[in-house]
C-alpha positions in Angstrom: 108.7 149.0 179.3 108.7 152.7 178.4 105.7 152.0 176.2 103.8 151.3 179.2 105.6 153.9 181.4 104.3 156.6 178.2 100.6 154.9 178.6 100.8 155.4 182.6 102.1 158.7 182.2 99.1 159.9 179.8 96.8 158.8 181.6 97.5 161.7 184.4 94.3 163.5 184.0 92.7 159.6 184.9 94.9 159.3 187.6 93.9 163.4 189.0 90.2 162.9 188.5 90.2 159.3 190.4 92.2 160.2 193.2 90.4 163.6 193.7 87.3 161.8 193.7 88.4 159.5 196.4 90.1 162.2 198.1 86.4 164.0 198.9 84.9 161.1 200.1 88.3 159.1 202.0 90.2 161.8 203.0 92.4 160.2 205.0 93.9 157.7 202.4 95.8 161.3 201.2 96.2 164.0 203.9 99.4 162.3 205.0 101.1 164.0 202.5 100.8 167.4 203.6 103.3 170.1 204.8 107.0 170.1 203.6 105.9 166.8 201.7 103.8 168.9 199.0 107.0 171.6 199.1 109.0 168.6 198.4 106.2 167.2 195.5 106.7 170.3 193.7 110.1 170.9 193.6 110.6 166.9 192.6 108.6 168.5 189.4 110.5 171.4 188.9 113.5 168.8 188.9 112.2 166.9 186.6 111.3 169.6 184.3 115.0 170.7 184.7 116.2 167.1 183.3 114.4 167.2 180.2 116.5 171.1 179.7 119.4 171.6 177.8 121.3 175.0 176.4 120.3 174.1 173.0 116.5 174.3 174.1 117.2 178.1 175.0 118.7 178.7 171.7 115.6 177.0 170.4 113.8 180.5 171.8 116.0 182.6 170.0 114.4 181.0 166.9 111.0 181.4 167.9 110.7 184.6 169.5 106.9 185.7 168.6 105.3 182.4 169.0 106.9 182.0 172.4 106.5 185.6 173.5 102.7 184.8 172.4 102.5 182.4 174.7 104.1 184.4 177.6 102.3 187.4 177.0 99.0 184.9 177.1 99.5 183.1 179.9 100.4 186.4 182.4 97.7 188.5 180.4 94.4 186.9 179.7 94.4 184.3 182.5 95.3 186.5 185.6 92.3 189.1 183.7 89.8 185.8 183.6 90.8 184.7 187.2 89.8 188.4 188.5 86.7 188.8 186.3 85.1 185.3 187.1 85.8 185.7 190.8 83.9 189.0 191.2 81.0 188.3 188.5 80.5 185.4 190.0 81.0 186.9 194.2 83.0 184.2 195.3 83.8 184.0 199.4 87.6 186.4 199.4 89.7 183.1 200.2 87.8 180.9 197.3 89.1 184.3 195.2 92.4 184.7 196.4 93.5 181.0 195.3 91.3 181.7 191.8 93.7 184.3 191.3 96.6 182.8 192.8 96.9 179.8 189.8 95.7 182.1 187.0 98.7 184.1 187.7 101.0 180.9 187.6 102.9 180.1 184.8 101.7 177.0 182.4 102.1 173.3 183.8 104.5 170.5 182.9 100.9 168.7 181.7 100.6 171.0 179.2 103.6 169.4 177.1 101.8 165.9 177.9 98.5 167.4 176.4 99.9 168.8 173.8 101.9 165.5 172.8 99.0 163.7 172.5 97.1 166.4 170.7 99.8 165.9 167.7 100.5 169.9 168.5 103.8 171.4 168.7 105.6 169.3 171.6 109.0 171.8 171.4 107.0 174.7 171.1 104.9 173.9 174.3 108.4 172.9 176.5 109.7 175.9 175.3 106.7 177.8 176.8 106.4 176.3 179.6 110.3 176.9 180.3 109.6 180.6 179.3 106.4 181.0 181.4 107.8 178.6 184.7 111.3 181.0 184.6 108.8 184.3 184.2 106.6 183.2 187.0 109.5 184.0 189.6 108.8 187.7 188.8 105.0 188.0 187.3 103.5 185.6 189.7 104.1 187.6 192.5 103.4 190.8 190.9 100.3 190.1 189.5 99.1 188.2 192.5 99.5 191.2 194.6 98.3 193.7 192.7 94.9 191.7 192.3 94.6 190.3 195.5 96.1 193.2 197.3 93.1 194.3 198.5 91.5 191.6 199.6 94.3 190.2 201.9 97.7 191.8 202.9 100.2 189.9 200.0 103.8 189.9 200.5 105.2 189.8 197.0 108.9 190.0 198.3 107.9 186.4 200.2 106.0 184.9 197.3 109.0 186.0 195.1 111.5 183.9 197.4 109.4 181.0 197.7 108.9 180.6 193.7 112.4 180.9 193.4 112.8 178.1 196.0 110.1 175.6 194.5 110.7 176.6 191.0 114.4 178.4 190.2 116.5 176.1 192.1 115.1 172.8 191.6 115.2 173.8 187.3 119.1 175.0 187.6 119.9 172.1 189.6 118.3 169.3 186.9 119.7 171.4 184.0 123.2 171.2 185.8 122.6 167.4 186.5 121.7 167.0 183.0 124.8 169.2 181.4 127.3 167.0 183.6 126.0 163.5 184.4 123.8 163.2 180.9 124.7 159.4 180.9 123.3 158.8 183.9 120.6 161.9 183.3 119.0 159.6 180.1 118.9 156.2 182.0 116.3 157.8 184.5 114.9 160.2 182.0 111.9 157.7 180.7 110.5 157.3 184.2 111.4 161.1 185.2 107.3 162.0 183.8 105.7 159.3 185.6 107.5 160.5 189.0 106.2 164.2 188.1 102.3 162.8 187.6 102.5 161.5 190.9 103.7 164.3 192.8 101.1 166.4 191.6 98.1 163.6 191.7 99.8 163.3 195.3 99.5 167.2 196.1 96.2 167.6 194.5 94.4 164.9 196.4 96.2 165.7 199.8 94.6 169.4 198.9 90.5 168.2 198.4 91.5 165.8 201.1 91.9 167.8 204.0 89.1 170.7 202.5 86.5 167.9 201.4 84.0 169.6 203.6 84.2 173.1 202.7 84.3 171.6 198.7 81.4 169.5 199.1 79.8 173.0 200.8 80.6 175.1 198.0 81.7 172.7 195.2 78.8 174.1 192.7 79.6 177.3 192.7 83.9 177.4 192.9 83.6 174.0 190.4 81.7 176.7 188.0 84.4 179.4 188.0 87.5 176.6 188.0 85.4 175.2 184.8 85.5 179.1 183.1 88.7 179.7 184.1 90.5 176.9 182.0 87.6 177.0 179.2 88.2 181.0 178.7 92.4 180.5 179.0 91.7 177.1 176.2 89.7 179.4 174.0 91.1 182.8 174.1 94.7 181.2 173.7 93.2 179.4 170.3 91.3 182.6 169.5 94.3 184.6 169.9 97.0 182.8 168.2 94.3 182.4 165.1 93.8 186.1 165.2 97.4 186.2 164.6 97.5 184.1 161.6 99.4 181.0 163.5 99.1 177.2 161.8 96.8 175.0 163.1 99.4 172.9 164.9 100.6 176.6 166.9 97.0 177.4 167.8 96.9 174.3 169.4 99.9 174.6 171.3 98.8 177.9 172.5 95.4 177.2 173.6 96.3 174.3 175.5 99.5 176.2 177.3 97.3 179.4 178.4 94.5 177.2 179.3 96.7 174.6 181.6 98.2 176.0 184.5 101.5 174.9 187.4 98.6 174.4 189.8 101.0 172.8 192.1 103.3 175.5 192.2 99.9 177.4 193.0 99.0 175.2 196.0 102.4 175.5 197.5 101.9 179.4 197.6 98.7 179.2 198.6 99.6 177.0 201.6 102.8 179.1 202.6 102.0 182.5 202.5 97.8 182.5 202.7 97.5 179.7 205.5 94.4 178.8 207.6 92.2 180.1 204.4 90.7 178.2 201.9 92.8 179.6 198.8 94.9 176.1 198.1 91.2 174.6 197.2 90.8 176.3 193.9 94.3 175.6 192.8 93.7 171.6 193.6 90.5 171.7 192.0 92.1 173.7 188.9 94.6 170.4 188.2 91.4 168.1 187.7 89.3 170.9 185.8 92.6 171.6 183.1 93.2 168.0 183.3 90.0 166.7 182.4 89.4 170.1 179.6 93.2 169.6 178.1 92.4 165.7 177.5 89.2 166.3 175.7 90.6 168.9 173.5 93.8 166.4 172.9 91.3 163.2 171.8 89.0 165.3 169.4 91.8 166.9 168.0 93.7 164.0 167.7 90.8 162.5 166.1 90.0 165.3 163.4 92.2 165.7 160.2 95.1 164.1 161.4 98.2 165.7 160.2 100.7 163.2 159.0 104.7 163.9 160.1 106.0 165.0 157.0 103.1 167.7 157.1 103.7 168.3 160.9 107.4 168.9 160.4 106.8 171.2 157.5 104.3 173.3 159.3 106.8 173.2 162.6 109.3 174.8 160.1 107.3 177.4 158.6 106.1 178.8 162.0 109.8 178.7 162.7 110.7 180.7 159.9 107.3 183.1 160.2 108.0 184.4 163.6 
């Protein structure tokens, strides 16, 4: 049973690009969940990112410092820099912008540590960047989204800074609480906790092309393009820069994929609440399928090439331990 609950759960960039596809052309069989529903989505994957917590995984950062602060200093540096630079080479429409911007400046996704699993990269490593990245957001998304879209549209960083701290802060406390005091009951639901998180966001994705299917199929080319060099450039600058760096194999990995793979939920749900009536949630739904899709193909040709068996893989895991 949790074989096939792992084979459901991997297949989440499937399950992203079907429904989005369905989404553009049926609208209607996903705009019902819209409104507090897609608030409610994300925090359900917050929560379930908060289960798989424990202290010992922040102790696990104290032993890992550089590679994680890598990652960090990645994800808030060269994607929010790629999501400017490809919106204005490129003269996208100001709300098509706003959202590009918007979910480079999010922290990496709770699909990254999927990706990354089945990339044989550095699984701990990637959860502890995400944890890093997700609590780092609650100050550095709104920062960064104000002071690159601030002049475009009037940003209010104070209310972006309360909201991530609703969607994202509370529901991580309250599963790493749940799973501190109730653990017994915490690991029975644990093994179908992912699967619940794929479809909230396949769920919030599709609800998002749904109701914009006309404006997407208007502009699609274009905003499909920059989406499509957003994740490439975050992939391959991530690799590039933890390479440059003198990083193992199994670390560039794990880098490349957590730059390149952003919380686009968490991106849509800001978009929604605080840049309403515009167009800006569009780019963040279409940035789940892009990642999705480039994440997956990177996982199954990496898989594929020089496999690294698990005595190798635990002694490399040690050494970049022990390195930074």
């Amino acid at each position: 049973m949790i074989r096939f609950l792992n084979i459901l759960t991997n297949l989440f960039p499937v399950w992203v690009l079907l429904t989005g596809f369905i989404a553009l052309y049926q609208p209607s069989y996903f705009t019902w969940f819209r409104g507090p529903l897609i608030v409610w989505g994300l925090a359900v994957i917050m929560l379930g990112m908060g289960l798989t917590l424990t202290i010992d995984d922040f102790r696990k950062v104290l032993k890992m410092p550089k590679a994680v602060a890598i990652g960090f200093s990645a994800q808030f540096c060269i994607m929010p820099f790629l999501g400017w630079s490809i919106a204005h080479i490129l003269n996208l429409p100001d709300e098509f912008t706003i959202g590009l911007i918007l979910v480079a400046c999010c922290p990496g996704g709770t699909a990254s540590n999927v990706v990354t699993y089945l990339a044989k990269a550095n699984v701990a490593l990637s959860v502890l960047m995400t944890m890093v990245s997700t609590f780092g957001a609650i100050v550095m998304t709104p920062l960064l989204t104000k002071a690159l879209v601030g002049t475009l549209i009037h940003v209010n960083a104070w209310g972006l800074f309360l909201s991530t701290i609703q969607v994202v802060l509370l529901p991580i406390i309250l599963g790493l609480v749940l799973r501190q005091f109730f653990q017994k009951q915490v690991l029975k639901i644990l093994p179908i906790s992912p699967l619940i998180s794929v479809l909230a966001i396949v769920l919030i994705c599709a609800s998002i092309i749904g109701q914009n299917s006309v404006a997407i199929l208007e502009s699609g080319k274009i905003l499909l393009l920059a989406v499509v060099l957003l994740h490439t450039g975050g992939f391959s600058l991530g690799y590039l820069l933890a390479r440059t760096l003198g990083y193992e194999q199994l670390i560039r990995r794990t880098v490349a994929i957590e730059v390149g793979m952003q919380n686009s939920g968490l991106g849509v749900v800001l978009a929604q609440k605080h840049f309403s009536g515009t167009l800006a949630t569009v780019p963040c739904a279409i940035s789940a399928v892009v990642h999705s899709i480039i994440g997956s193909i990177l996982a199954g040709l990496w898989r594929m090439k020089s496999p690294v068996e698990n005595s190798e893989k635990k002694r490399l895991f040690e050494k970049g331990v022990n390195e930074v």
